[in-house]
C-alpha positions in Angstrom: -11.2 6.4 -16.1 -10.7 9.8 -15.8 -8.1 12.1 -13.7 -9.2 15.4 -13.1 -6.0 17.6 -10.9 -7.3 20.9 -10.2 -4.9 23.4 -9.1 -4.8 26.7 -7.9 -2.6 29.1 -9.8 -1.0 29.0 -13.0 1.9 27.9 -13.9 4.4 30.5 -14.5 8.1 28.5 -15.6 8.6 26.9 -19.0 10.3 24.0 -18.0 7.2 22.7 -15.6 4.9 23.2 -18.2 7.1 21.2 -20.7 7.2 18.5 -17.8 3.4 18.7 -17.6 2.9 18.4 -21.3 5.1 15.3 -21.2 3.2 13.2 -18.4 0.0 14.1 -20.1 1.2 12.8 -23.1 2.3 9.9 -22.1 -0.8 9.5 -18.9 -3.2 9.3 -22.4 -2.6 5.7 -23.1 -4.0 4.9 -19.7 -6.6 7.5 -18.9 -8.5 10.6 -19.6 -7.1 13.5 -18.3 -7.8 17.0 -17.7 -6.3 19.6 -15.7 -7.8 22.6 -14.6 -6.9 25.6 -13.1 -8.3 28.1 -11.0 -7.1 31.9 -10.1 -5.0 31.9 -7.0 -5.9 35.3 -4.5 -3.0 37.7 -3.8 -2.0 37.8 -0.5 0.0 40.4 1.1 2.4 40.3 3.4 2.0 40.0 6.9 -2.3 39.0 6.3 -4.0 38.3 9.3 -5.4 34.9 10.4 -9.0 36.1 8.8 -7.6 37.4 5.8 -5.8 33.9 5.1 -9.1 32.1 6.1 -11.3 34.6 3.4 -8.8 33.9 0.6 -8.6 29.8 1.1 -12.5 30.3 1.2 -12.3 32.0 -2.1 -9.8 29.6 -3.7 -11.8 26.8 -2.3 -15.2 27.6 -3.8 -13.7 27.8 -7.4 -12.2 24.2 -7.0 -15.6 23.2 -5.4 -17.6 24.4 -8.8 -15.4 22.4 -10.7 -16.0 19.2 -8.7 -19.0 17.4 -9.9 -21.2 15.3 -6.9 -19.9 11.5 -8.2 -16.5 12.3 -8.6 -14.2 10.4 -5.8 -12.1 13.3 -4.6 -8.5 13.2 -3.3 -7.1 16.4 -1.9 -3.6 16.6 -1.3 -2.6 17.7 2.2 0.2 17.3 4.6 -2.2 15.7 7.5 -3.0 13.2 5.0 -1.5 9.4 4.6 1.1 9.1 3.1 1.2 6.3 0.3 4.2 4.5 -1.7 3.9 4.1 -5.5 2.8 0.8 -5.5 0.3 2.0 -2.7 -1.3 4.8 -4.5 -1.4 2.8 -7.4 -3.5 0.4 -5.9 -5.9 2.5 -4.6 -6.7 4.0 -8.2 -7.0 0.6 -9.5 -9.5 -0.3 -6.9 -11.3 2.7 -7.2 -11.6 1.8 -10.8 -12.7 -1.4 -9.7 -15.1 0.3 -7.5 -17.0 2.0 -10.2 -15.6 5.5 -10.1 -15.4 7.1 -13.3 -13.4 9.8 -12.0 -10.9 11.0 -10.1 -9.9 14.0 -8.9 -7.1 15.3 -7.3 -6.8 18.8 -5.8 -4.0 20.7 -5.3 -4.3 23.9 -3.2 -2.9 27.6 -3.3 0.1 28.5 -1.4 -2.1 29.0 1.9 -3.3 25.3 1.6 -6.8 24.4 0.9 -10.3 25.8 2.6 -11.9 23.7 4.9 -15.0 23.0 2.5 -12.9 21.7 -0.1 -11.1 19.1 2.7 -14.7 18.4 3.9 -15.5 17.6 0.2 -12.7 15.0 0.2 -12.9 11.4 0.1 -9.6 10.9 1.0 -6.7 13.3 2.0 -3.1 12.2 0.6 0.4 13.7 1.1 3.5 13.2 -0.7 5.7 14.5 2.2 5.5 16.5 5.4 7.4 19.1 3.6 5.4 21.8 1.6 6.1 22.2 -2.0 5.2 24.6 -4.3 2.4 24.1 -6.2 4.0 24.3 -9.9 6.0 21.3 -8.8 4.2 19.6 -7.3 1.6 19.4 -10.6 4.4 17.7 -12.0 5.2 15.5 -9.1 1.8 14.3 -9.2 1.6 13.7 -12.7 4.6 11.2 -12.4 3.2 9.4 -9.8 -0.2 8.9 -11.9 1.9 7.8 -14.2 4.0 5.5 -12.4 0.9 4.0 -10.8 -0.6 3.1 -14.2 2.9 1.7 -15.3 2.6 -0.4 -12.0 -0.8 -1.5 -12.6 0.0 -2.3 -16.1 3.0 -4.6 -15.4 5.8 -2.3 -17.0 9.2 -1.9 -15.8 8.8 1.8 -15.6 8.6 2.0 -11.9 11.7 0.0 -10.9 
C-alpha cells in the first residue's frame, strides 16, 4: 500500500526532520511512503475572516492537485473521530483489505484546512481536541502509522 501525508509548510527545526527521517525509515518495511509538501500563505496579523477564508482556499487547492481521484483520503481535523492505535490501525488494514492502494493523509496550514479539501475527504480523523503545530504533528502521525503497522503485524512495538 501506499501512504501519501501531505502537509502544508515546511519543516523548519532539525530535530523533526531527523524524527521524520527515522519513521520513514523504519514505515519502509511496511509500506510505500511519500510525503509531500506544499507552500503555506503568510498571514498577517490581525487578517480578517475573508482573508483567512482566501488563504485556506489557496492552501487547499495545492493539496487538492496532489490528490489523485482513487486515493482514500483522510484529513486530519479536530471535528473528526477520534481513534486509539489499535483503532486506526484497523481501519488502514481494512482499507487495504478494501482495495485501496493508497492512502492519504492531509495535514493543514496553521489556519486549518479549506472547505474543498474537507469535502474531498473520506474520512476526517483527530488526534486530540488540542491544536498542534503542524511540524509536530508530521511526526506524530508518522508514529502512529507506524505503530499501526507494528499492530497489524503482531510486534510488541505498541505495548
Amino acid at each position: 500500500m501506499k501512504i501519501s501525508i501531505i502537509a502544508v509548510g515546511k519543516i523548519k527545526e532539525t530535530f523533526f526532520e531527523q524524527a521524520i527521517a527515522e519513521y520513514s525509515k523504519r514505515l519502509g518495511r511496511y509500506c510505500k511512503l511519500e510525503i509531500l509538501q506544499v507552500a503555506d500563505e503568510k498571514t498577517p496579523d490581525g487578517a480578517s475572516e475573508t482573508l483567512e477564508k482566501q488563504i485556506k482556499e489557496k492552501e487547499g487547492e495545492r493539496i487538492l492537485s496532489n490528490i489523485r481521484s482513487s486515493a482514500y483520503v483522510i484529513a486530519l481535523a479536530i471535528e473528526g473521530k477520534m481513534l486509539d492505535s489499535v483503532e486506526l490501525s484497523q481501519k488502514i488494514e481494512q482499507l487495504g483489505i478494501q482495495g485501496n492502494s493508497q492512502i492519504v493523509f492531509v495535514i493543514g496550514g496553521s489556519l486549518g484546512l479549506a472547505d474543498r479539501v474537507l469535502s474531498r475527504a473520506d474520512y476526517l480523523l483527530s488526534f486530540s481536541k488540542m491544536t498542534f503545530p503542524h511540524q509536530l504533528m508530521r511526526v506524530i502521525l508518522l508514529e502512529q502509522i507506524y505503530r499501526g503497522y507494528r499492530i497489524m503485524s503482531g510486534e510488541p512495538y505498541h505495548k
